[in-house]
N, C-alpha and C positions, 0 to 999 in steps of 0.2 A: 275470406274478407269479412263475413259477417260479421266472425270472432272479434275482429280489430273493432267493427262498427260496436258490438254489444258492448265491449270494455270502454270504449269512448261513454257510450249513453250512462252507461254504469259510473263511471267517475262524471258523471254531471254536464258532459258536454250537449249543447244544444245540436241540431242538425246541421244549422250553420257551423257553425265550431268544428264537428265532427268531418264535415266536406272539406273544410278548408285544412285540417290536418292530413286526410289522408289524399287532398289533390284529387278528388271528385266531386263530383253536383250533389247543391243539395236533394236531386229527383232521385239520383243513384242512391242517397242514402235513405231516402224514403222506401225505395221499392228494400233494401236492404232491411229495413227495419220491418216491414211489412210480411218478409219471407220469415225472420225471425220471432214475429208473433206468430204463426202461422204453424211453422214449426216446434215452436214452445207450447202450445193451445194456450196466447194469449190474447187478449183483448184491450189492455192497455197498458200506458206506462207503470199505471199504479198493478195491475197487475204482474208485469215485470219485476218489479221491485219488490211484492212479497216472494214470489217465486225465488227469487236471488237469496232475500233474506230467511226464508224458511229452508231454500238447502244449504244452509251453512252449518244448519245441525248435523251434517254428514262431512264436516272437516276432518273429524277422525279420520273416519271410516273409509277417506278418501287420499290419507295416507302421501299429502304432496299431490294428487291428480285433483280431477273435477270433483266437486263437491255434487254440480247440480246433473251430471247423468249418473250418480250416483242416488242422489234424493226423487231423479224421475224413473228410478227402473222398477221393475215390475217387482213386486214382494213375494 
């Protein structure tokens, strides 16, 4: 479920917006968004968003899968 949350925030949708698409509260999608910084080592939106943007340099690499457990795995 996070996955669905992250992709919502990522295409621009507000928390409101996001709740109401997937038929949940907006608390549900706070503690969702919460567990998702948390497990990313993020601290905010804006950090969200270079995160996303910086692992795209691993689109190759990533071959049709995830770009960003790709860009966060260990070298």
């Amino acid at each position: 479920r996070e996955r669905e949350v992250l992709a919502l925030f990522v295409d621009g949708f507000s928390y409101k917006m996001a709740a109401e698409e997937l038929g949940i509260s907006v608390f549900t999608i706070q503690d969702y968004v919460k567990s998702i910084y948390r497990k990313l080592d993020v601290s905010s939106q804006t950090d969200l968003f270079s995160l996303f943007i910086n692992s795209l340099s691993c689109l190759g690499k990533a071959a049709g899968g995830d770009p960003l457990s790709i860009y966060m795995s260990p070298r």
